[in-house]
VOSEDO-367835 format. One record per residue (C-alpha): residue in one letter; x, y, z. Coordinates in steps of 0.2 Angstrom, whole numbers, plus 5000, padded with zeros to 4 digits. Example, Ala and Ser with C-alpha at 12.3 -4.5 7.8 and 13.67 -1.06 7.14 Angstrom:
2
A506249785039S506849955036
# end
This chain:
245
X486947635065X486647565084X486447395087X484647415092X484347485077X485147365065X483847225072X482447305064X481847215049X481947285031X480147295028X479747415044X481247525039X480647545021X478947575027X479847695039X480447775023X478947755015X477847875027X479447985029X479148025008X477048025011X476648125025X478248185033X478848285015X480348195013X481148254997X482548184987X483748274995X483048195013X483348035004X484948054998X485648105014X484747945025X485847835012X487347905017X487047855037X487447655033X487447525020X485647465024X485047635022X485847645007X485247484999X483247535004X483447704999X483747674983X482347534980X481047574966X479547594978X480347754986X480847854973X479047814964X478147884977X479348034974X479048034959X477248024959X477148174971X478548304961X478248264946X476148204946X476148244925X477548134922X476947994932X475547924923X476647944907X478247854915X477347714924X477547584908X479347614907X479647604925X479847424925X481347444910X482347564920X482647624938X481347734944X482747854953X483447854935X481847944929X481548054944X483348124940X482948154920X481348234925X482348344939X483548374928X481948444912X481248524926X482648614931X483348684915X481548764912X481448854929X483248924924X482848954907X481249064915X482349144928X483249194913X481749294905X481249354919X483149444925X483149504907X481549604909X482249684925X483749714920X482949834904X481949914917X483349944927X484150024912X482650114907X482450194927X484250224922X483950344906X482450424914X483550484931X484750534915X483550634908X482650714924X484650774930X484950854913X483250944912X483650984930X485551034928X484651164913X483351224925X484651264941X485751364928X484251474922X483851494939X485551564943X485451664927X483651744931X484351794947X485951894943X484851964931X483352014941X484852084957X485552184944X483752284936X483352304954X485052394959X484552494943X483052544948X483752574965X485252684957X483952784945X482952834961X484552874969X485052984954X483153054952X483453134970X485253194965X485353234951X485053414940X483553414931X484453424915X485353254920X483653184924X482553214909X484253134898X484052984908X482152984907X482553004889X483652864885X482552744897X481052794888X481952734869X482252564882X481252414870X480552344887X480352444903X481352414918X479752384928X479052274916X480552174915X480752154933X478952084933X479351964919X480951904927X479951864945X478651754937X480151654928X481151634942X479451574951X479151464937X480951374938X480551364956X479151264952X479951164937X481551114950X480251074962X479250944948X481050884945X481650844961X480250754967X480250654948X482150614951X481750554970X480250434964X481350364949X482750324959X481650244972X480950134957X482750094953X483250044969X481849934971X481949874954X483949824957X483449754976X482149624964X483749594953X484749534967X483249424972X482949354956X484649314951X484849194966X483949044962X484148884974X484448784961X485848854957X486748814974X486548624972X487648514961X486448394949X486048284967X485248154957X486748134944X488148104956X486948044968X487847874972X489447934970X489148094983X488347984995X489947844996X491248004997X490248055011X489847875020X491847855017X492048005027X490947965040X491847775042X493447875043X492847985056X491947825066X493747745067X494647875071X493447905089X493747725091
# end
């Protein structure tokens, strides 16, 4: 701290403090890293006064019901307990709430699995309707072929044998081009189902990432080793002081 600073008196510093917590938004993080710039500020930032008003505004519920045994224990002591409450229930909430995605991640999961198999059965009867249909149509093309060609002893044999036929080779081919229209359609219905599912999934494992950072989480309990952070970190700054001079 400068020299022209260290002439200011107490009181104007702590009501420096004081409108830093009201209007400014100081949290307890603010405060903590002001008691690590000097000795003074150390000593006022911990006073009673401060870390009520913190207290006061964080937690308002607990305020009214803490007032009476503020005077039997610090105030910072309290404003840590009730961080410390407060924080295990936002964790234990962020808990639930990764939980629940994760089950929907697994459900998009099972769907997708569902859609590929259905989808996997529909290309192979596709594949299968096609050889099948190529094939009656080179028949037909071959019967004409043989119709032209062939004596007419040959012809009424063969007109014979496709006559005892349980289904016709016209018919057939009819009932074979609606299919493969139909598994046209039914790839179509699952492509587009497997496309908005795995845009569900990506977006449900995008929220996961989200939710599973939590800011808490990248803080050490501030309020617990407080003073001891605050004096490894005026140390430092000492050393560092002495070391420029």
């Amino acid at each position: 701290m400068s020299n022209s600073n260290s002439f200011l008196p107490d009181e104007l510093w702590r009501r420096i403090l004081e409108i830093g917590i009201k209007t400014s938004g100081f949290s307890y993080k603010d405060l903590c890293s002001i008691s690590i710039s000097c000795r003074r500020l150390h000593r006022l930032s911990n006073e009673n006064s401060l870390w009520s008003h913190l207290l006061s505004s964080d937690f308002p519920s607990s305020s009214s019901s803490s007032s009476s045994s503020t005077t039997k224990s610090r105030t910072k002591t309290l404003y840590r307990e009730r961080f410390e409450r407060d924080r295990e229930k936002k964790l234990a909430a962020n808990r639930r709430i990764v939980l629940r995605k994760e089950s929907q991640i697994v459900e998009h999961s099972r769907k997708i699995g569902e859609i590929e198999t259905r989808l996997a059965d529909e290309n192979h009867k596709l594949k299968t309707t096609v050889s099948e249909l190529s094939h009656l149509r080179l028949l037909r093309q071959a019967s004409v072929a043989l119709n032209v060609w062939q004596p007419e002893v040959i012809r009424g044999r063969q007109k014979e044998i496709v006559g005892q036929c349980v289904v016709p080779v016209e018919s057939r081919i009819h009932a074979l081009e609606m299919e493969l229209r139909l598994c046209k359609q039914q790839i179509l219905g699952f492509e587009k189902a497997h496309k908005d599912e795995k845009r569900r999934l990506d977006t449900a494992k995008e929220e996961l990432v989200s939710m599973k950072y939590h800011p808490l989480r990248d803080y050490t309990t501030v309020m617990n080793g407080g003073d001891k952070e605050c004096n490894i970190k005026r140390k430092k700054l000492k050393r560092c002081h002495k070391g420029d001079g």
